[in-house]
GUDREN-596285 format. One record per residue (C-alpha): residue number from 1; residue in three letters; chain; x, y, z. Coordinates in Angstrom, 2 decimals. Layout:
BEGIN
[node NUM, 'Ala', 'A', [X, Y, Z]]
...
END
This chain:
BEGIN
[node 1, 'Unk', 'A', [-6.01, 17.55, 4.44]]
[node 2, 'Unk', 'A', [-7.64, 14.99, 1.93]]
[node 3, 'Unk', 'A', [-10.17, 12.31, 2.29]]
[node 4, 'Unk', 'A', [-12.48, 9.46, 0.62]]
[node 5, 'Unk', 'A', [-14.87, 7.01, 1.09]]
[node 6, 'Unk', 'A', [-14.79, 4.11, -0.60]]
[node 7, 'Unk', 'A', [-17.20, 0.94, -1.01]]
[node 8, 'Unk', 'A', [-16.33, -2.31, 0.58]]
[node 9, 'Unk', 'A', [-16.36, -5.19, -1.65]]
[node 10, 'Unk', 'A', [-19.36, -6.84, -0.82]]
[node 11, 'Unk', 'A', [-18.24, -10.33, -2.42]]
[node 12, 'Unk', 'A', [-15.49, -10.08, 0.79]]
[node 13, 'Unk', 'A', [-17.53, -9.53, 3.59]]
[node 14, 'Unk', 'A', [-15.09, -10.71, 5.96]]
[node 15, 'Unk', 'A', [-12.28, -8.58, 4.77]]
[node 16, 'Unk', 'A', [-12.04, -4.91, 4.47]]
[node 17, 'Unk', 'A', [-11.69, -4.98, 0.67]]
[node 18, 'Unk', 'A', [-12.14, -2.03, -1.95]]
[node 19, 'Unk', 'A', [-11.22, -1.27, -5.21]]
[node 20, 'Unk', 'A', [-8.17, 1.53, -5.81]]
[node 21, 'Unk', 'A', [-7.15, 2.63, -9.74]]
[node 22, 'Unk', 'A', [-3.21, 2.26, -10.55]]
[node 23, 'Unk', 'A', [-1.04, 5.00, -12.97]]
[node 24, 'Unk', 'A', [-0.29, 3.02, -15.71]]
[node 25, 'Unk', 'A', [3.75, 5.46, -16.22]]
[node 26, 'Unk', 'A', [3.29, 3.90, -20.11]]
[node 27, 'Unk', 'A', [-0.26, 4.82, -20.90]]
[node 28, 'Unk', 'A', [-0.09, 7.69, -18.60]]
[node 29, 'Unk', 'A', [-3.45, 7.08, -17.26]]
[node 30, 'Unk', 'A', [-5.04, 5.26, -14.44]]
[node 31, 'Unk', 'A', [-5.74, 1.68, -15.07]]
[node 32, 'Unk', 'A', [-8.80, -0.88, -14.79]]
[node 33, 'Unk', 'A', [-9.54, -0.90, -10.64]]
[node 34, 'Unk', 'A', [-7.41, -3.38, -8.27]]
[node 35, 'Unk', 'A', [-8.97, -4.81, -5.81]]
[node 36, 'Unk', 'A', [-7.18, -3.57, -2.00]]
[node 37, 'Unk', 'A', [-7.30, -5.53, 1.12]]
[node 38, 'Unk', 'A', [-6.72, -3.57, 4.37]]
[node 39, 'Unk', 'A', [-4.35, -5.73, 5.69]]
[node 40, 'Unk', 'A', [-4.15, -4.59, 9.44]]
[node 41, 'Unk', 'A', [-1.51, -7.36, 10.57]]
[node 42, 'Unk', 'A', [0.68, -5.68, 7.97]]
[node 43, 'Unk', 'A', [3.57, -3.33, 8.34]]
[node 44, 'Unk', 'A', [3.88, -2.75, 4.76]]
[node 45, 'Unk', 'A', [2.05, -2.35, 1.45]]
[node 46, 'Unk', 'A', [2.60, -5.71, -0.54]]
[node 47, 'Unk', 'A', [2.23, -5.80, -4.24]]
[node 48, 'Unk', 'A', [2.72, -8.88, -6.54]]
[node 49, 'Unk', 'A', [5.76, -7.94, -8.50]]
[node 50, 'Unk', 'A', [4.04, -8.48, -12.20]]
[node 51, 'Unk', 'A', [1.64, -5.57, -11.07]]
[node 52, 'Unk', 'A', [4.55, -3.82, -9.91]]
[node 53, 'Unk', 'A', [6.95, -3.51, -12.82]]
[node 54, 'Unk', 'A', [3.51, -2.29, -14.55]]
[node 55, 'Unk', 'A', [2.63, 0.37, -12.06]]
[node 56, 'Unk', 'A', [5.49, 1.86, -10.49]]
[node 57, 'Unk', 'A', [9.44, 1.46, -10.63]]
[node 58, 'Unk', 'A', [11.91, -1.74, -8.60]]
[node 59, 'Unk', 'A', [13.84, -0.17, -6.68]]
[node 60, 'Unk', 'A', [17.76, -2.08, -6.39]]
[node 61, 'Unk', 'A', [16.87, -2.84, -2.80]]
[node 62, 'Unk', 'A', [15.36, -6.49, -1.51]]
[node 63, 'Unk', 'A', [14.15, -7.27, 2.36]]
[node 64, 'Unk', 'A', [13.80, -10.69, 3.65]]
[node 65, 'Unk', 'A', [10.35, -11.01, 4.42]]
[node 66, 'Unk', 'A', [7.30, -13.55, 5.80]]
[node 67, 'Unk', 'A', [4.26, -12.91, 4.14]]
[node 68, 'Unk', 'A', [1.36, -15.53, 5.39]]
[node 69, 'Unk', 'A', [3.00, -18.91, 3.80]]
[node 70, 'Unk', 'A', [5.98, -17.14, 1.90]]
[node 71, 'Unk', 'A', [9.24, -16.66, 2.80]]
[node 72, 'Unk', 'A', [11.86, -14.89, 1.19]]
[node 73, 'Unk', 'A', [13.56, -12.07, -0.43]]
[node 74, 'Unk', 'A', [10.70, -8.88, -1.42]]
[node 75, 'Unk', 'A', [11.82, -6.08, -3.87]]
[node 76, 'Unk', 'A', [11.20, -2.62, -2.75]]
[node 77, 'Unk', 'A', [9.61, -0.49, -5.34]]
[node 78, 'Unk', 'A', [8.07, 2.46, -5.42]]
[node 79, 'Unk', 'A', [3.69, 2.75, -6.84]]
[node 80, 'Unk', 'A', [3.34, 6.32, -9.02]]
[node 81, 'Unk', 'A', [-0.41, 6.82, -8.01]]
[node 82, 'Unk', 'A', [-3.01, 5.40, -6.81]]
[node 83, 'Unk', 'A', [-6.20, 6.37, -7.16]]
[node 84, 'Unk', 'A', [-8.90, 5.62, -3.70]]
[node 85, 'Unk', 'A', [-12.09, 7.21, -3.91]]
[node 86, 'Unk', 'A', [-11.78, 10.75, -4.73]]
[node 87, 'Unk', 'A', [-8.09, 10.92, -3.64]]
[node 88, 'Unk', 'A', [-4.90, 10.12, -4.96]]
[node 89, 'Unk', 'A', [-2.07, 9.27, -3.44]]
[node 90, 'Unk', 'A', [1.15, 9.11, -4.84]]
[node 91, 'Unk', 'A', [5.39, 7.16, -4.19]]
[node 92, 'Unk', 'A', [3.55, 4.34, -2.00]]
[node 93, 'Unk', 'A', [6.71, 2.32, -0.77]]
[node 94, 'Unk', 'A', [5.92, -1.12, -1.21]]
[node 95, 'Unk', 'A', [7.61, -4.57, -1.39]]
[node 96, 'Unk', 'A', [7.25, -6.67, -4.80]]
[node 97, 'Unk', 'A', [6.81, -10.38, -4.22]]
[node 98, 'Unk', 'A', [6.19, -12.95, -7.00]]
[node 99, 'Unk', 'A', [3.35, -14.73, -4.75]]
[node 100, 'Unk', 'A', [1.00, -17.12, -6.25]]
[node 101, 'Unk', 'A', [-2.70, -17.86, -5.76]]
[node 102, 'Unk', 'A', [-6.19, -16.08, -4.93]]
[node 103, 'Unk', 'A', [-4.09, -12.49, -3.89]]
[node 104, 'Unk', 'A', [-1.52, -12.49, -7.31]]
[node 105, 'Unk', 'A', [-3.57, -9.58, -8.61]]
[node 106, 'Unk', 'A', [-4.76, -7.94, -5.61]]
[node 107, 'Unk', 'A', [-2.53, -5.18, -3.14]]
[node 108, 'Unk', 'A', [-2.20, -5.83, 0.77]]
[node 109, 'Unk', 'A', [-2.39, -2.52, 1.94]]
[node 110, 'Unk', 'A', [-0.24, -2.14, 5.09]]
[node 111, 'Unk', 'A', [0.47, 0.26, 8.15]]
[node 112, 'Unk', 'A', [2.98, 2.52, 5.93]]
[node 113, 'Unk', 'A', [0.30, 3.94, 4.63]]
[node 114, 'Unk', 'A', [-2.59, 3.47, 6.74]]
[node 115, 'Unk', 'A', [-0.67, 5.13, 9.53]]
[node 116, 'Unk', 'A', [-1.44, 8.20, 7.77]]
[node 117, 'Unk', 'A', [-4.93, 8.25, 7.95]]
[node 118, 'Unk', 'A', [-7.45, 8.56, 10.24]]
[node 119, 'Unk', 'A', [-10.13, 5.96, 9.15]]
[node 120, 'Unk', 'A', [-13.52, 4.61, 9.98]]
[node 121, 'Unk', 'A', [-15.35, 1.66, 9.07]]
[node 122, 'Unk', 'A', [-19.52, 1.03, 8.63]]
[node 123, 'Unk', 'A', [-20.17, -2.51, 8.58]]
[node 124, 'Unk', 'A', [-23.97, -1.02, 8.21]]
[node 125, 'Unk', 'A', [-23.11, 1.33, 5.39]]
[node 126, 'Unk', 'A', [-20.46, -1.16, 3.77]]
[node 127, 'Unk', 'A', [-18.31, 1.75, 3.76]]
[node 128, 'Unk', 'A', [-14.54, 2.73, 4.63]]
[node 129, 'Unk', 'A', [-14.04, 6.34, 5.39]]
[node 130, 'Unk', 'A', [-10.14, 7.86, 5.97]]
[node 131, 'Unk', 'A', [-8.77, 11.34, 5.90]]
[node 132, 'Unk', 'A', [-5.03, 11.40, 5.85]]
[node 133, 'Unk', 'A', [-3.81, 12.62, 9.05]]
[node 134, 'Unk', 'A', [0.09, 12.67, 9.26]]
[node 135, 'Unk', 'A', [2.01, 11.76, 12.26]]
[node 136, 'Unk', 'A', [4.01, 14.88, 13.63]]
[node 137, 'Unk', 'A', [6.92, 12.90, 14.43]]
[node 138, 'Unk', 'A', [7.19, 11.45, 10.46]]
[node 139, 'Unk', 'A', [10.81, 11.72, 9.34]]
[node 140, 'Unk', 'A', [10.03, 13.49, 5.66]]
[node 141, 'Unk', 'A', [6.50, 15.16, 5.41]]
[node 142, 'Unk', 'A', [7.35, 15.80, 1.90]]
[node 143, 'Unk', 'A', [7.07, 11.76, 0.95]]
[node 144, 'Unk', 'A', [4.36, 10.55, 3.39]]
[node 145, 'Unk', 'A', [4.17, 7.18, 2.02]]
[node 146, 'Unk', 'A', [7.83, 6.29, 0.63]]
[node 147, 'Unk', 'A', [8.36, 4.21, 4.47]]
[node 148, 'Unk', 'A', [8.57, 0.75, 5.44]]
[node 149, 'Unk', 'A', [9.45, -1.43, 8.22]]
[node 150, 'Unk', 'A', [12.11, -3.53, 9.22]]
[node 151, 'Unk', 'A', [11.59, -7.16, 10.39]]
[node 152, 'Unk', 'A', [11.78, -5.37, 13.83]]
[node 153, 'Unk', 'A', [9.15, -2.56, 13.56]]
[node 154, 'Unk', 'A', [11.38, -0.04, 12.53]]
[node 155, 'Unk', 'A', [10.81, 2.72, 10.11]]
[node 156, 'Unk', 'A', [13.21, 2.44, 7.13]]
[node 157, 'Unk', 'A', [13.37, 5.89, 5.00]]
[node 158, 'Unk', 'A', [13.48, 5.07, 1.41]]
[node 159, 'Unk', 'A', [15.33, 8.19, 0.93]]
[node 160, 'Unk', 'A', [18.18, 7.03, 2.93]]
[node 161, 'Unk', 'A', [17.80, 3.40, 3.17]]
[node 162, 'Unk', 'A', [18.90, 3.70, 7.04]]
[node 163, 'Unk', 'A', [16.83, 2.15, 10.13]]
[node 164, 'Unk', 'A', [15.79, 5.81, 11.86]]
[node 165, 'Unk', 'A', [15.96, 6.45, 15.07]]
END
């Protein structure tokens, strides 16, 4: 069982935001930190799509999807690595949209992979705290983190592509 601790940011002190580190597949090394909101609304991981052809693979899948203000069709792609405190994480399903404004170079980090952990928060310590903590009943325990969810709530297994029940 892994865990971290990472630093909120303290320029967001109304968001659970930290910074995670990216595999760059080209350079073959992690990249310059991103900064991560916790996005607890969320049921998945949202990356803008620039940062995604960078930092993992487009999958030749879309979703229709409502994101805040946007509407529309979201790629589903696949992050190498990512890099959060003293853990790495790696094949974080997410969904590539070409959104514009403040978030264009940050990741929403949703329930498919916070569902996984077991976290904690110190407002005091400006600190976030998880240990990954995997649900018994999760369909492949060898990928963790390569699920999403419908527009319904349900899990869809990248694998097979199929609404499980």
């Amino acid at each position: 069982m892994s865990n971290f601790s990472v630093g909120l940011d303290p320029k967001r002190p109304w968001r659970y935001a930290f910074h995670v580190r990216l595999w760059d597949k080209t350079t073959g090394k992690f990249r310059a930190p991103v900064l991560t909101l916790l996005d607890t609304g969320a049921f998945n991981t949202i990356i803008h799509k620039e940062l995604a052809s960078t930092y993992g693979i487009i999958l030749n899948k879309t979703m229709h999807v409502s994101i805040g203000g946007y509407k529309g069709d979201a790629d589903l792609c696949i992050i190498h690595k990512m890099n959060i405190g003293n853990m790495v994480i790696e094949n974080i399903l997410a969904l590539a949209v070409s959104f514009k404004g403040e978030l264009k170079d940050h990741i929403l980090l949703g329930a498919n992979v916070t569902n996984n952990w077991d976290v904690g928060f110190s407002r005091r310590r400006n600190v976030l705290h998880a240990t990954e903590d995997f649900p018994h009943d999760i369909p492949n325990r060898k990928y963790p983190y390569r699920y999403c969810y419908d527009n319904k709530g349900r899990i869809i297994a990248v694998q097979e592509m199929e609404p499980l029940n």
